[in-house]
N, C-alpha and C positions, 0 to 999 in steps of 0.2 A: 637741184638745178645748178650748173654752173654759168656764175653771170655773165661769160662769154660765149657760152653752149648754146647748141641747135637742139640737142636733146634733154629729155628731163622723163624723170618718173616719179610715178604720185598715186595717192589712195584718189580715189573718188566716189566718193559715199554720197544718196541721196535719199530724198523720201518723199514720196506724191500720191496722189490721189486722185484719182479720175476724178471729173467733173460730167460726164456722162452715163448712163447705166450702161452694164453690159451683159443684162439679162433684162428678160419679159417679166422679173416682179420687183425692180427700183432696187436694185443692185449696184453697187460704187466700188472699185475696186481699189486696194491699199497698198501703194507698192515701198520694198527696201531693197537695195541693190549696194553693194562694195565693190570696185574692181581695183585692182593693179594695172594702170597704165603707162603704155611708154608714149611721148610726144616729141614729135619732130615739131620744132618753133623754126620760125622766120626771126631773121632780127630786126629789132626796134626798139625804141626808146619809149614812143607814147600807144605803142597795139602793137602787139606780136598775133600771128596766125599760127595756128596747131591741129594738125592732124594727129588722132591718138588712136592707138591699137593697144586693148587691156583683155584680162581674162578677169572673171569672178564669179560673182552669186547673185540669184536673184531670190528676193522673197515676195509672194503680195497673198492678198487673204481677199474676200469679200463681205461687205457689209452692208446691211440690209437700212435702209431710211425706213422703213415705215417701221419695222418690229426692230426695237434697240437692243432688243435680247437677244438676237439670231448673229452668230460669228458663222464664216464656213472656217474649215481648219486650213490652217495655215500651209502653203506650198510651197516649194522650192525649185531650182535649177538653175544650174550652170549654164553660165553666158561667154561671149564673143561679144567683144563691145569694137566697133565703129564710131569714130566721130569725128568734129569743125569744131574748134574752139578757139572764140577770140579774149585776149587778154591785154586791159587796158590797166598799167600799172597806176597805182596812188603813190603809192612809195616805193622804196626798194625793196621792202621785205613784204606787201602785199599788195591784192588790187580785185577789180571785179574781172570777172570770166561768165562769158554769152556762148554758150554752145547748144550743137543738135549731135545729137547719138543716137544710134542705134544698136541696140541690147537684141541679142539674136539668144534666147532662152532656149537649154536642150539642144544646145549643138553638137554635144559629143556625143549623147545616144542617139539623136537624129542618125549622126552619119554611120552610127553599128546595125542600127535596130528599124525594119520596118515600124513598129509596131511606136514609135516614139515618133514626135515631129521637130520642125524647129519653129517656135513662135516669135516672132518679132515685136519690140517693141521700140517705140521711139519717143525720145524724150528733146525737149525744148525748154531751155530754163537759163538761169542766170545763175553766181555765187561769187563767194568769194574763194581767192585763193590766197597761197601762204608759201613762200619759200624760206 
Protein backbone atom coordinates (compact mmCIF):
# COMPACT_ATOMS: atom_id res chain seq x y z
CA UNK A 1 0.00 0.00 0.00
CA UNK A 2 1.22 3.37 -0.77
CA UNK A 3 0.28 5.74 2.12
CA UNK A 4 -1.21 8.06 -0.32
CA UNK A 5 -2.81 5.36 -2.55
CA UNK A 6 -6.49 4.34 -3.22
CA UNK A 7 -5.23 1.05 -4.16
CA UNK A 8 -3.43 -1.68 -2.45
CA UNK A 9 -2.86 -5.43 -2.68
CA UNK A 10 -2.57 -8.14 -0.15
CA UNK A 11 -2.64 -12.08 1.01
CA UNK A 12 -5.87 -12.68 2.90
CA UNK A 13 -5.70 -15.83 4.62
CA UNK A 14 -8.32 -17.13 6.95
CA UNK A 15 -9.62 -20.19 8.98
CA UNK A 16 -13.26 -20.94 10.39
CA UNK A 17 -15.34 -23.26 11.34
CA UNK A 18 -18.93 -23.57 11.04
CA UNK A 19 -20.80 -23.40 14.15
CA UNK A 20 -23.77 -25.21 12.56
CA UNK A 21 -24.06 -28.77 11.01
CA UNK A 22 -24.21 -29.28 7.56
CA UNK A 23 -25.44 -32.66 7.38
CA UNK A 24 -28.18 -34.98 9.07
CA UNK A 25 -25.41 -36.77 11.32
CA UNK A 26 -23.59 -33.61 13.53
CA UNK A 27 -21.34 -32.70 10.84
CA UNK A 28 -19.16 -29.07 11.28
CA UNK A 29 -17.41 -28.09 8.50
CA UNK A 30 -13.48 -26.68 8.47
CA UNK A 31 -12.73 -24.08 6.19
CA UNK A 32 -8.84 -22.61 4.78
CA UNK A 33 -8.97 -20.19 2.13
CA UNK A 34 -5.79 -17.68 0.70
CA UNK A 35 -6.39 -15.17 -1.90
CA UNK A 36 -4.52 -12.31 -3.71
CA UNK A 37 -6.53 -9.32 -3.45
CA UNK A 38 -6.67 -6.08 -5.09
CA UNK A 39 -8.55 -3.14 -2.94
CA UNK A 40 -9.70 0.10 -4.02
CA UNK A 41 -9.50 2.33 -0.33
CA UNK A 42 -11.36 5.59 0.40
CA UNK A 43 -9.21 8.10 2.03
CA UNK A 44 -8.97 8.71 5.72
CA UNK A 45 -7.19 9.02 8.64
CA UNK A 46 -9.35 7.11 11.36
CA UNK A 47 -11.55 4.31 8.71
CA UNK A 48 -10.94 3.81 5.31
CA UNK A 49 -13.57 1.68 3.15
CA UNK A 50 -12.50 -1.13 0.76
CA UNK A 51 -13.96 -2.76 -1.93
CA UNK A 52 -11.65 -5.87 -2.82
CA UNK A 53 -11.58 -8.31 -5.91
CA UNK A 54 -8.97 -11.38 -5.42
CA UNK A 55 -8.56 -14.83 -6.78
CA UNK A 56 -7.31 -18.01 -4.81
CA UNK A 57 -8.10 -21.40 -3.09
CA UNK A 58 -10.36 -22.73 -0.95
CA UNK A 59 -9.91 -25.76 1.25
CA UNK A 60 -12.41 -27.14 3.99
CA UNK A 61 -13.01 -30.92 5.19
CA UNK A 62 -15.71 -32.25 7.53
CA UNK A 63 -15.77 -33.27 10.95
CA UNK A 64 -17.86 -35.31 12.73
CA UNK A 65 -18.73 -34.22 16.87
CA UNK A 66 -19.84 -37.29 17.87
CA UNK A 67 -17.10 -39.97 16.34
CA UNK A 68 -13.68 -37.95 16.93
CA UNK A 69 -12.11 -40.53 14.66
CA UNK A 70 -14.23 -39.89 11.45
CA UNK A 71 -12.12 -37.07 9.14
CA UNK A 72 -14.07 -36.75 5.49
CA UNK A 73 -10.95 -36.15 3.06
CA UNK A 74 -10.00 -32.96 2.42
CA UNK A 75 -11.35 -30.73 -0.70
CA UNK A 76 -10.34 -28.08 -2.64
CA UNK A 77 -11.28 -25.29 -5.20
CA UNK A 78 -10.65 -22.26 -6.75
CA UNK A 79 -12.31 -19.02 -5.77
CA UNK A 80 -13.53 -15.48 -7.00
CA UNK A 81 -13.48 -13.55 -3.95
CA UNK A 82 -16.00 -10.36 -3.54
CA UNK A 83 -15.88 -8.15 -0.54
CA UNK A 84 -16.62 -4.64 2.14
CA UNK A 85 -13.77 -4.08 4.23
CA UNK A 86 -13.48 -1.52 6.66
CA UNK A 87 -10.20 -0.44 8.14
CA UNK A 88 -9.60 1.35 11.33
CA UNK A 89 -5.94 2.20 11.69
CA UNK A 90 -3.98 1.90 15.36
CA UNK A 91 -0.90 2.96 14.00
CA UNK A 92 0.76 3.61 10.78
CA UNK A 93 2.05 0.29 10.14
CA UNK A 94 -1.25 -1.67 11.51
CA UNK A 95 -4.81 -1.70 12.63
CA UNK A 96 -8.16 -3.94 12.74
CA UNK A 97 -10.15 -4.85 9.54
CA UNK A 98 -14.26 -5.70 9.72
CA UNK A 99 -15.20 -7.27 6.59
CA UNK A 100 -18.01 -9.40 4.51
CA UNK A 101 -16.78 -11.52 1.52
CA UNK A 102 -18.00 -13.53 -0.53
CA UNK A 103 -15.77 -16.65 -1.76
CA UNK A 104 -17.64 -18.00 -4.93
CA UNK A 105 -15.87 -21.72 -4.90
CA UNK A 106 -15.50 -23.59 -8.54
CA UNK A 107 -15.85 -20.61 -10.67
CA UNK A 108 -13.83 -21.61 -13.39
CA UNK A 109 -15.12 -25.12 -13.93
CA UNK A 110 -18.55 -23.80 -13.23
CA UNK A 111 -18.26 -21.62 -16.27
CA UNK A 112 -16.62 -24.71 -18.64
CA UNK A 113 -18.47 -27.59 -17.25
CA UNK A 114 -22.07 -28.43 -16.82
CA UNK A 115 -21.16 -31.10 -14.79
CA UNK A 116 -19.28 -28.77 -11.96
CA UNK A 117 -21.19 -25.78 -10.10
CA UNK A 118 -20.31 -22.72 -8.44
CA UNK A 119 -20.72 -22.85 -4.48
CA UNK A 120 -20.80 -19.68 -2.49
CA UNK A 121 -19.61 -18.92 0.55
CA UNK A 122 -19.71 -16.04 2.80
CA UNK A 123 -17.66 -14.91 5.39
CA UNK A 124 -18.13 -12.27 8.37
CA UNK A 125 -15.17 -11.69 10.57
CA UNK A 126 -12.70 -9.25 11.95
CA UNK A 127 -8.60 -9.20 11.83
CA UNK A 128 -5.87 -7.57 11.69
CA UNK A 129 -3.95 -6.00 9.09
CA UNK A 130 -0.29 -4.99 8.31
CA UNK A 131 1.17 -2.66 5.77
Amino acid sequence: LSPEGRFAYGVFANLARTDFQVGDDSMHRNFASMSLDLRMMTDGDRARLALSLGLGISLFDDANETDMDFRSSANGAEMFVLGLEGQFPVTSSWGISVFARSQMNGWFYGLLSEEYGIEPSFLFGSGVYFR
